[in-house]
N, C-alpha and C positions, 0 to 999 in steps of 0.2 A: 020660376023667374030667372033668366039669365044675367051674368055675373054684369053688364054694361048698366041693365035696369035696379039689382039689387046695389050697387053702389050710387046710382042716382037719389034713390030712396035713400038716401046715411045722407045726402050734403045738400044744400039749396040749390033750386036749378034754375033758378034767375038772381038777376043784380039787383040789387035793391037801394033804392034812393037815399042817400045823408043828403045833410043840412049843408050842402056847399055849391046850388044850386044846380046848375044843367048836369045830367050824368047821363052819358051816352049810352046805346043798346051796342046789342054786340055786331048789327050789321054799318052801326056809325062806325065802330072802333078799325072792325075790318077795310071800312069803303078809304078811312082815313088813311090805314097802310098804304091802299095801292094796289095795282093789278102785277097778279106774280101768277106765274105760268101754271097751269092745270094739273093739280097732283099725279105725280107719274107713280105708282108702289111699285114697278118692279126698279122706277131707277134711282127712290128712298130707300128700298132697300140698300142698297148699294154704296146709299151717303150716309147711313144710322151705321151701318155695320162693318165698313171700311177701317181699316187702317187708317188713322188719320196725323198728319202732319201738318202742326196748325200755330196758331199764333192768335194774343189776344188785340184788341183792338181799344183799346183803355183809352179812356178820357173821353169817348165822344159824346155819351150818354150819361156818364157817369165822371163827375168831373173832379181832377184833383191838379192842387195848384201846383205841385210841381212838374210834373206835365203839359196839361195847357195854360204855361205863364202867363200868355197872353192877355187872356178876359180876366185874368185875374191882378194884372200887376198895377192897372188903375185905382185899389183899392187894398196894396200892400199895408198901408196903414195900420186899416182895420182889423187887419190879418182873418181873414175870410180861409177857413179850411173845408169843412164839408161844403156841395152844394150847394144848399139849404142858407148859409153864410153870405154865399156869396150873390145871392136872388137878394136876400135882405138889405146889403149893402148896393144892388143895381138899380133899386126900386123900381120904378115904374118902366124903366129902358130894360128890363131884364130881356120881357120878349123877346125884343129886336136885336140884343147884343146877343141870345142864346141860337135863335134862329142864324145867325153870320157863323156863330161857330160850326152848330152842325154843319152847313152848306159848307164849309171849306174843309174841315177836318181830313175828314177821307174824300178822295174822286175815284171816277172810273180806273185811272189808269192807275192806280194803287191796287186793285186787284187782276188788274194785268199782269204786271211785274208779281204777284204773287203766283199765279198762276204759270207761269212762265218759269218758274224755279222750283214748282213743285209745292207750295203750301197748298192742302185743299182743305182745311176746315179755318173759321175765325171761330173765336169767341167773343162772344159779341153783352161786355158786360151793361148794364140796363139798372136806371132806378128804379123802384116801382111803381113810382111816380109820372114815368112818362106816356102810362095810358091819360092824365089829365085827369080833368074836372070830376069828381065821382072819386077818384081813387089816389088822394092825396091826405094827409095828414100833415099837424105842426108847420114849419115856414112852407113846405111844398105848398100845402090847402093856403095857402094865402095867393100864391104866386100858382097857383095851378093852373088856371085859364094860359099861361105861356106855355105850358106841354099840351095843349091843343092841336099841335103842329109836328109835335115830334115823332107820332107813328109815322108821320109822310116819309122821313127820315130814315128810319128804323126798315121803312118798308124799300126804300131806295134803295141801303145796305144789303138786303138780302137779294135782291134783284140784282145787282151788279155780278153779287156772287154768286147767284145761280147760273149769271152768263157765262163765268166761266169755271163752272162746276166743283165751284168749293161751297163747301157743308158749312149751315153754321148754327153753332148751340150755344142760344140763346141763355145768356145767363144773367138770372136776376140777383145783380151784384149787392144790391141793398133795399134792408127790406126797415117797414115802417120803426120808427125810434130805434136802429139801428142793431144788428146781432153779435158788431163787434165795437173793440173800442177805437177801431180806425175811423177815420174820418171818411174811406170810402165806401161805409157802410148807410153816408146820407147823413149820420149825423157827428156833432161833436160832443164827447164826454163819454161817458161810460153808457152801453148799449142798453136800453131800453126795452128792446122786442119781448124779451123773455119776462118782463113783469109786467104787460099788457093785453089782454085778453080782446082790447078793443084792436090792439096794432096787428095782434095773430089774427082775426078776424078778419082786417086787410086785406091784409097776404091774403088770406085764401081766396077772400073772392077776386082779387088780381093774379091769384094761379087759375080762376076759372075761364076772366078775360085771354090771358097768355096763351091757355090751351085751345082756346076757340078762333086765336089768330094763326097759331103754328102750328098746329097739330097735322093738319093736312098740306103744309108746303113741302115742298118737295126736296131741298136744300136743307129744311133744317132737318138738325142731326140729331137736335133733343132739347129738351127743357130745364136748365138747372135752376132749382130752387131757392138755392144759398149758397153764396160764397164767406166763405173761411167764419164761420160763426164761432164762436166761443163754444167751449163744449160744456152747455147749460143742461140741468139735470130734466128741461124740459123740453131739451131736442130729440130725443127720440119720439117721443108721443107727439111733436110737433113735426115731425118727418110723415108717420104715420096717417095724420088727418089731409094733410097737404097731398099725398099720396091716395090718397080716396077720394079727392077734388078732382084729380086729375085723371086717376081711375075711370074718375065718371064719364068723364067728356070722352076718352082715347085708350085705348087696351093696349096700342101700338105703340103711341111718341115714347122714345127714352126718355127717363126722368134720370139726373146727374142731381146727384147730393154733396156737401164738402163731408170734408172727418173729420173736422173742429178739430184740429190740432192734434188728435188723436185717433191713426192711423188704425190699429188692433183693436179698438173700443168698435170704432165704425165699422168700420168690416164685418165684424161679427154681429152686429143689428142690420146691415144691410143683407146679410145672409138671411136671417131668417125672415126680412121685406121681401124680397126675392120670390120667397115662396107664395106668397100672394099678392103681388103687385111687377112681377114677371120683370120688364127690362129694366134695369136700375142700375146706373152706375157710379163709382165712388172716384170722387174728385180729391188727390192728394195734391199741393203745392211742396216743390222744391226748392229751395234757394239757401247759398252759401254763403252769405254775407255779414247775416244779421245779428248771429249767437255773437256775443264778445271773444268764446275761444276761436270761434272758426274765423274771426278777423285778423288772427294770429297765424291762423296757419298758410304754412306755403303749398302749393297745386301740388305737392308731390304728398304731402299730408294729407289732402281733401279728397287725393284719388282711393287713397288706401280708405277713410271714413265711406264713402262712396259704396266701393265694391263689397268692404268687408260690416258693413253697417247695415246701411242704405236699401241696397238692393237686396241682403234676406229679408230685413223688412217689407220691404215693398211686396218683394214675393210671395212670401206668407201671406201676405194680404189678397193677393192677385188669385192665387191656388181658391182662399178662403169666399172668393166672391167669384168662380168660375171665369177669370180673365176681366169681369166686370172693372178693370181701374183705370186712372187716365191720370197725366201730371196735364194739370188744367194750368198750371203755371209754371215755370224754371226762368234760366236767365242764364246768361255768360258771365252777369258782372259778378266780380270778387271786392273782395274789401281791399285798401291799399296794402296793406302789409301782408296781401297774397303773391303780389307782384311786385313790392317794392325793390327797387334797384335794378328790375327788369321789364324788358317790352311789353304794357300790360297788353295787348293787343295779340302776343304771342301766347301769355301765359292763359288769359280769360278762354285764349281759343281752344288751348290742347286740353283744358278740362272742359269745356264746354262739348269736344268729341267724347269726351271718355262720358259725362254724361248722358249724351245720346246713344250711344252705345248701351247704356246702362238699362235707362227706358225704355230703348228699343225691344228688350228683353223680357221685361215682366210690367209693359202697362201696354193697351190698345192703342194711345192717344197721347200726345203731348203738344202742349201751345207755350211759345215763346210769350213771354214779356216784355216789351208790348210791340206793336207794330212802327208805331213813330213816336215820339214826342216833337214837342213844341219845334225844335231848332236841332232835332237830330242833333245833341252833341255830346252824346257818352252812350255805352253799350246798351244801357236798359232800353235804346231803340233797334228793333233786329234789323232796321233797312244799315245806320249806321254800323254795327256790328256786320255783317255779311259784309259793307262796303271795306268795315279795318281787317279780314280775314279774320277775324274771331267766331265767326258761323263759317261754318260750309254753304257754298254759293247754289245748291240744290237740293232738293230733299225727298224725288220722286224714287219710291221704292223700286229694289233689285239692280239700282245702279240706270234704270232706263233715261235713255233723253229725249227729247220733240226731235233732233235730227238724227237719233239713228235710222241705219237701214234695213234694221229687225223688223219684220214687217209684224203687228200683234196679230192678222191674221197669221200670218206661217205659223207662228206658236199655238196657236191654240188648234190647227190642223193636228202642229206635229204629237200635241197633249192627248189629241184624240186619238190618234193614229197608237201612240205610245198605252195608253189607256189600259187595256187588256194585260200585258206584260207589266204595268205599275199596280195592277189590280192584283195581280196571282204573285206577286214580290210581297209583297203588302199582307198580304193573307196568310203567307206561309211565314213572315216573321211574327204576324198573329197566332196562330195556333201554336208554333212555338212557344209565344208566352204564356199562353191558357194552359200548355199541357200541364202544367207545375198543377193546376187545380184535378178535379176527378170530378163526373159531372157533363151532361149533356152541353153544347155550345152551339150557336145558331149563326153558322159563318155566312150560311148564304144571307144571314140579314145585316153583316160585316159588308159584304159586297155592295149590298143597296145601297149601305151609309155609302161605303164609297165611290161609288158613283157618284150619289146626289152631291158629295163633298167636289168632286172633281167640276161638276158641272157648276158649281158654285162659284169656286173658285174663278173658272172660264168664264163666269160672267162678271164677276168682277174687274177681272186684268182686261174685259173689250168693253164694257155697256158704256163707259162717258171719256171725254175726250184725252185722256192720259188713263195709263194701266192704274186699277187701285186696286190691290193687296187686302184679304180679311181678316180683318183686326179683333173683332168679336166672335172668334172661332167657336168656342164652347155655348157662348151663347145664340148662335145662327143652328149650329150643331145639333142644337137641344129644341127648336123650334121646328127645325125638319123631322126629327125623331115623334116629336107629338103627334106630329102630322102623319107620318106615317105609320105610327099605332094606329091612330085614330079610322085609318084605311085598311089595315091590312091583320091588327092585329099583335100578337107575339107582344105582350108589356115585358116578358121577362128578357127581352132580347133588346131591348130599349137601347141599353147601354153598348150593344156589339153593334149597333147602328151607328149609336155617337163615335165611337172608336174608329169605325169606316170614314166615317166623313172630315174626322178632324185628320187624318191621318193621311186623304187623298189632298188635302189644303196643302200638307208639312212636302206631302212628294212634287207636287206643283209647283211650290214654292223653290224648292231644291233645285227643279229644274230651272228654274227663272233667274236661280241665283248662277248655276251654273252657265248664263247665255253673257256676251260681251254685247251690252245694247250699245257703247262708246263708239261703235264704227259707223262711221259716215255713209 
């Protein structure tokens, strides 16, 4: 039995009817998204395993009052926090007041201007609520018939972004009775998920939905499960079965899990996931704000916590999960008393580079929080923030712009051209390093890797409409290597393959670093 069939047998392979009357099948759920362009896999590849520079999309799906003030300040009284609050306190107008929001939130030309500057992935946080009738629980199941509407939405967003070739991974920001004690987890008070068997049971069959709407689009980049849960002593084994739902359905979508707050815990369970549930990446969150000391500290404190803290951690972790990390969240804002008495606008910025820099180093992936708020009037919006000089106004890798006159043809002639002489460079500071061992070596399966790494690479920087850079080295790396056993043989030379291939990315890159795309 193959590994698609033997995981289907572990989990149910249909949806099954509760007591909250209509529940859709899974070609209602899809027809309700929308029509999204015909899975391309050579040009998913390309959006899962990119480099990505990205930003979340907060509040549209997933709704918190100090963000979108708007639908919420009719009913400041009652002080309405999670979602869920705030359906109760709309009552019967919920529908129609919910339905105005989505429709205005984001438009087309919101991810124009992102595309334009270089973002190509969102994250696109989600309740789990919003598949509707059949997969709601507590105030949702009362008000569920009003997310009847919302995959049109959901399906809108991803369409926009596939027009102009940004990725986006989906993430299911809250999940039934909630996995944290924040309010954007769906609900209010202390999180629930973890002592409900009925609420994990949910989940899963809304990760089966999720995966049977995304699994095959072409833009998204992956499926996250959980955002920032609490690290309850029954999230691993709750990773695990979640990871076997989705198993079933797709060998390929990446699965993005949080680290509950702890970075080295998670890492080293997603290590040994890894080994049987293949693409898997670990979602850290950054931010400077929140600790009571770091509200104290001045930009010139936060840089030293940063480089001399921060980033071995991060790394450690990165090394420990094969490049598998991503900061699914950061921000520029600082607390007052990081800027106090000076420009915050100057201060939030020049840590906000030393951060990216930072990231840029040891995670695949990083998304800004969030994309707008209600009235853009403080940094935690990135249009605001780019607009005060607190971001950098681009973010397209190797320094490239839409009007240089590097032509990405000419590069990738001259890479080819150059190819043979980067190969035999490459090779000979390899064997150099092997010599220290004693022992047979299989260079010519060095070469393969590097090849296939070079050609990788080249399709990366030409296949979609701006150069995209590979971000999941090790793990793209480690996918051709199978493949290429799997053809040719040599398991013990596995590893002088991966070496080849990551190694023609790091010379590619070099060379792309070394080109001036700023000329006209």
């Amino acid at each position: 039995m193959g590994l698609l069939s033997d995981l289907k047998s572990k989990v149910s392979g249909k949806l099954s009817a509760n007591d909250n009357g209509h529940h859709p099948d899974h070609d209602e759920l899809r027809a309700r998204l929308g029509s999204l362009p015909p899975f391309d896999p050579a040009k998913a590849q390309v959006f899962r395993y990119r480099k990505q520079y990205g930003v979340n999309l907060g509040s549209m799906f997933c709704l918190e009052p100090w963000m979108a003030t708007d639908i919420y300040k009719e009913y400041h009284d009652q002080g309405p926090e999670a979602e869920g609050d705030l359906l109760e306190c709309m009552g019967d107008c919920c529908g129609e007041k919910m339905k105005a929001h989505w429709d205005s939130w984001l438009v087309r030309a919101d991810f124009e201007r992102m595309s334009n500057i270089g973002i190509n992935a969102v994250r696109l946080p989600l309740g789990y609520w919003v598949l509707g009738r059949g997969f709601a629980a507590g105030k949702y199941k009362r008000h569920a018939a009003t997310y009847d509407e919302a995959l049109h939405y959901v399906g809108r967003v991803v369409a926009w972004a596939a027009e102009f070739d940004i990725g986006v991974l989906v993430d299911i920001h809250a999940l039934p009775g909630g996995q944290n004690f924040d309010s954007h987890s769906g609900a209010t008070g202390p999180p629930q998920f973890f002592d409900s068997r009925k609420f994990q049971d949910l989940a899963i069959k809304c990760y089966e939905a999720f995966t049977h709407l995304f699994a095959s689009v072409t833009n998204v980049v992956g499926l996250q499960i959980v955002n920032e849960p609490v690290d309850n002593p029954q999230l691993e084994g709750f990773y695990e079965r979640a990871l076997t739902q989705v198993r079933s359905q797709s060998l390929d979508l990446p699965v993005y899990v949080g680290d509950g707050w702890n970075l080295a815990k998670y890492a080293a369970v997603v290590k040994r996931l890894r080994e049987r549930f293949g693409f898997i990446v670990v979602d850290t969150h950054q931010y400077w704000v929140f600790r009571p000391e770091e509200q104290q500290y001045r930009v010139d404190q936060l840089t030293r916590e940063l480089w001399e803290t921060t980033v071995p951690e991060l790394s450690q972790a990165s090394n420990e999960l094969g490049g598998n990390l991503i900061v699914g969240e950061y921000s520029s804002v600082l607390a007052n008393g990081s800027f106090d008495g000076e420009d915050p606008a100057k201060c939030m910025g020049a840590f906000a580079r030393e951060q990216l820099n930072a990231f840029d180093q040891v995670a695949a992936g990083t998304w800004y929080w969030t994309w707008r708020l209600q009235h853009d009037s403080w940094f935690w919006s990135m249009q605001y923030a780019i607009n005060a000089g607190a971001m950098p106004p681009a973010y397209f890798p190797f320094g490239w712009t839409p009007s240089t006159a590097v032509s990405r043809e000419d590069v990738v002639n001259t890479a080819n051209t150059k190819r043979e002489e980067w190969r035999e460079k490459r090779l000979e500071g390899h064997k150099s390093y092997v010599s220290q061992w004693k022992g047979e070596f299989g260079f010519d399966h060095y070469a393969a890797g590097f090849d296939k790494g070079l050609d990788a690479a080249l399709k990366f920087f030409s296949q979609l409409g701006c150069p995209s850079k590979v971000g999941f080295v090790r793990q793209l790396a480690s996918e051709h290597a199978a493949e290429y056993v799997a053809q040719h043989g040599h398991e013990q030379w596995k590893w002088e393959f991966e070496d080849g291939f990551r190694e023609a990315i790091e010379e590619f890159n070099d060379y792309c670093q070394s080109l001036d795309f700023t000329q006209d």
